[in-house]
C-alpha positions in Angstrom: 45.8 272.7 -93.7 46.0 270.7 -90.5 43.4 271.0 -88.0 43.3 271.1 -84.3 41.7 268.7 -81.6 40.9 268.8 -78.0 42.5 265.7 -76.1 43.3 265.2 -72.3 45.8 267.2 -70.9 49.4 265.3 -70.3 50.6 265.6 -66.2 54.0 266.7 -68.0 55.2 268.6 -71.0 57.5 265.8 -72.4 57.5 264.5 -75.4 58.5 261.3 -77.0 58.8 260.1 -80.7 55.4 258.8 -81.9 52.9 261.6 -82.0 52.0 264.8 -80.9 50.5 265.9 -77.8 51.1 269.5 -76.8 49.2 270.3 -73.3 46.0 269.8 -74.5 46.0 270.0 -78.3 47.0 267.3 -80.7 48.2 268.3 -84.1 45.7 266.5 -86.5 47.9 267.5 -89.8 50.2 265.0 -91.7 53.1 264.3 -89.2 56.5 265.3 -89.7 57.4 262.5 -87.2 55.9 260.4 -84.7 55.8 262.2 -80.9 53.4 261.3 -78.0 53.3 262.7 -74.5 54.3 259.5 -72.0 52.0 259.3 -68.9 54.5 259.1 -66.3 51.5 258.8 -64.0 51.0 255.4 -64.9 52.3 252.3 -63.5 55.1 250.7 -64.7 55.2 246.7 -64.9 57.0 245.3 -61.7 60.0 242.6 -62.5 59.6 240.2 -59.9 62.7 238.0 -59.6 61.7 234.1 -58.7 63.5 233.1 -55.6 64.9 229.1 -55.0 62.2 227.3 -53.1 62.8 226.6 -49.7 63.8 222.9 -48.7 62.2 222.5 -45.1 63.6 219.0 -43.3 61.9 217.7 -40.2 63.5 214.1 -38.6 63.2 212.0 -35.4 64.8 209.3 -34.0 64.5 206.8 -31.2 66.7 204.0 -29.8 65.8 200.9 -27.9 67.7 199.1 -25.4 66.1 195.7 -23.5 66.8 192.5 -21.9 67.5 189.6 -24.7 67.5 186.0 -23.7 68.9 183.6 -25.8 69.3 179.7 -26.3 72.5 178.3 -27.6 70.4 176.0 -30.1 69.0 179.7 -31.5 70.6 182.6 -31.3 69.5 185.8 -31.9 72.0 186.6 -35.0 70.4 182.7 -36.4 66.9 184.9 -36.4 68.3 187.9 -38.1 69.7 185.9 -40.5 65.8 184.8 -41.0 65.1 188.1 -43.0 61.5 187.3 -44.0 60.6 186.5 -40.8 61.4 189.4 -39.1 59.8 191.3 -41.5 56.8 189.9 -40.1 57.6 190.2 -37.0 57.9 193.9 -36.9 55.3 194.6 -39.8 52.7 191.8 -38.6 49.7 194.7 -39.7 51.0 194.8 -43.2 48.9 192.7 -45.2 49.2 194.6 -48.4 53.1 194.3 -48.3 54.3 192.1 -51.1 58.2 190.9 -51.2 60.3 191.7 -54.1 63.3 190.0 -53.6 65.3 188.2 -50.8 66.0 191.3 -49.2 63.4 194.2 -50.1 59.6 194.4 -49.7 57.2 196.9 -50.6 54.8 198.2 -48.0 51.4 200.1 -48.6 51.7 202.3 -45.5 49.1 203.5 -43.3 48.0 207.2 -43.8 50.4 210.0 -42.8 48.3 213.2 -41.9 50.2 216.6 -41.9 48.1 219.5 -41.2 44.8 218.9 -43.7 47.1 216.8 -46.0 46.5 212.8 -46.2 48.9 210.9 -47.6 49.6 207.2 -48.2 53.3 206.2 -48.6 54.1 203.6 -50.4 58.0 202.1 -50.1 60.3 199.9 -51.0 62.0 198.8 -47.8 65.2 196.5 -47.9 66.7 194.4 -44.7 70.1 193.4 -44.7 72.5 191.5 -42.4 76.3 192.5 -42.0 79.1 190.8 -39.9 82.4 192.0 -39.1 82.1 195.4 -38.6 81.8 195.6 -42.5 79.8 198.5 -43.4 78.0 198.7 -40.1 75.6 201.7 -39.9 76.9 204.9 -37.9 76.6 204.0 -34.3 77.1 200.5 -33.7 80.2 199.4 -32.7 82.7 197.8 -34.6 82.9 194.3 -32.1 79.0 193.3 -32.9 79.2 190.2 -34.7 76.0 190.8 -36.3 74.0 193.6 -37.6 70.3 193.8 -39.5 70.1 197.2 -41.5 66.8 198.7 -42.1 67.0 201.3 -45.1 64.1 202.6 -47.6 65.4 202.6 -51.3 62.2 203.8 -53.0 58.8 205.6 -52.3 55.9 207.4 -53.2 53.4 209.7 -52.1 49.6 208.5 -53.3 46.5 210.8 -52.6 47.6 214.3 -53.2 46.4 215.8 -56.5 49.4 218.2 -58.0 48.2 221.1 -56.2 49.0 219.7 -52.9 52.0 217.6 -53.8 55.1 219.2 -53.0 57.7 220.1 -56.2 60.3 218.0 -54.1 60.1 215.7 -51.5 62.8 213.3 -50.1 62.1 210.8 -47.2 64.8 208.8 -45.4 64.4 206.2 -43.2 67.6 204.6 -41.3 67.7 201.5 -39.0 69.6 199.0 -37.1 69.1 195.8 -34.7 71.7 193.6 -33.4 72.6 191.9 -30.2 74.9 193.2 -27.7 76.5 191.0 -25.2 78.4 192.3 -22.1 79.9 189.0 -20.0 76.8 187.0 -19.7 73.8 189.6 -20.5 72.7 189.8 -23.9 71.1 192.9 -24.9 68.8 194.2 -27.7 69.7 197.3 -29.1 68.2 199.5 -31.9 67.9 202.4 -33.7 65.9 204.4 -35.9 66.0 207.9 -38.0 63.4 209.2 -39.8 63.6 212.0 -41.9 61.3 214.2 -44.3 62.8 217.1 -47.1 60.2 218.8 -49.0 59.2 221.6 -50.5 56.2 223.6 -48.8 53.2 223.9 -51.6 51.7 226.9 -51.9 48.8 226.2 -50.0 50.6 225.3 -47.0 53.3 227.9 -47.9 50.9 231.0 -45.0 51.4 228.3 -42.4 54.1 229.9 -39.5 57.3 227.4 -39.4 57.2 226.6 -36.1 53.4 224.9 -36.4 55.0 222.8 -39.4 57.6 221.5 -37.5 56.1 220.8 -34.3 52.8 218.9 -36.5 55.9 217.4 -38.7 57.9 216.4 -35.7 54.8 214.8 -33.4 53.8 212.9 -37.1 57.5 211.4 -37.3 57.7 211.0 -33.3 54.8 208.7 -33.4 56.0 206.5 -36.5 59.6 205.9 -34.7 57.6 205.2 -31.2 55.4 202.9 -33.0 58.4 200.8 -35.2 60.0 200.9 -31.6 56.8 199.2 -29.9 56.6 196.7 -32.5 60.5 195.3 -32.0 59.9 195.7 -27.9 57.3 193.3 -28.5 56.4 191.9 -31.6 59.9 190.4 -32.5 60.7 190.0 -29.2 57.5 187.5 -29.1 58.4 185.9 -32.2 62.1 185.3 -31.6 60.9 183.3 -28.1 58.7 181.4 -30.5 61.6 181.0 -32.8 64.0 179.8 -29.7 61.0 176.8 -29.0 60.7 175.6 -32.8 64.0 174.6 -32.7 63.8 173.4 -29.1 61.8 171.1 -30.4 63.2 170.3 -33.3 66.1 168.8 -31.4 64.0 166.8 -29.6 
């Protein structure tokens, strides 16, 4: 004989197979089958469906556009052709920058800050010369007889630990320098894009979008501004120098 057992009471009279629950009572007996009353009360587990992480991009650009004087013993497409020389020229600050090849250096940048995120880039940065109008970059015209390119092929991001470095991240930075002569002027013209892709990290993730882009574009604005400052005057300076050396080396 079976005996009886007080239990808590079920919020509903149904029954499902794996015990026996019956408002109250549970049958202590040998089961015939398995029943239990199901707590609908209780909360179910929530599927939560991931979503594709958002790829936020942020770019500036910036253009230049100045007197050029030249010398007929040194033009300005003899300097460009010079490709370590003007690497100095516009990167005199970069000490740390070692050169890899004829065309590409590597540059330990200075610190990019974005919100309370420090970062050091470190790229790979390549300079090449084209003539012709062979593979000119978008924008200058086809009649320039020379062109230097400025592109970066490789980087990385050093000082953020994995919980701050974003799951993607993609940076792109586009140049170009050549001379442009109308009748007798000569001018120097330029221009440069740089863009960031990333995904946000979590931790930056409660920050509204329009204060990321405005910090991200104001970060970018002043890295254009400054390459700009630094062909206005450092390669500028340096080409004048170059235009004397070989003044004098025709004397």
């Amino acid at each position: 004989m079976g005996e009886f057992a007080v239990v808590p009471p079920c919020y509903k009279n149904s029954l499902t197979r794996t015990g026996a629950h019956f408002c109250g009572w549970e049958w202590k007996g040998k089961p015939v089958g398995k029943w239990q009353c199901r707590d609908e009360s209780r909360p179910q587990p929530l599927t939560i469906k991931s979503q594709t992480a958002k790829l936020s991009t942020y770019s500036s650009s910036i253009s230049t556009d100045c007197p050029l004087f030249e010398s007929p013993q040194a033009s300005f497409d003899q300097y460009l052709e010079d490709k370590p020389r003007v690497f100095k020229a516009i990167f005199p600050e970069k000490q740390g920058s070692q050169q890899l090849n004829e065309e590409e250096w590597k540059i330990y940048m200075l610190p990019i800050k974005f919100l309370f995120l420090t970062a050091w880039p470190v790229i790979d940065l390549s300079l090449r010369c084209k003539s012709e109008g062979i593979d000119y970059p978008p924008g200058v015209p086809r009649d320039i007889s020379k062109v230097l390119e400025l592109d970066i092929i490789r980087w990385e991001l050093q000082g953020l630990n994995d919980i701050l470095k974003p799951s993607q991240f993609d940076l792109g930075v586009k140049g170009a320098l050549y001379r442009d002569s109308q009748g007798t002027e000569s001018r120097l013209k330029g221009q440069l894009e740089i863009s960031i892709s990333f995904v946000i990290p979590r931790v930056l993730a409660l920050v509204p979008e329009d204060v990321r882009q405005d910090v991200a574009e104001l970060v970018l604005r002043r890295l254009v501004e400054n390459m700009k400052d630094k062909v206005n005057d450092s390669l500028l300076a340096d080409y004048n120098e170059f235009k004397e050396e070989k003044s004098n080396n025709l004397v």
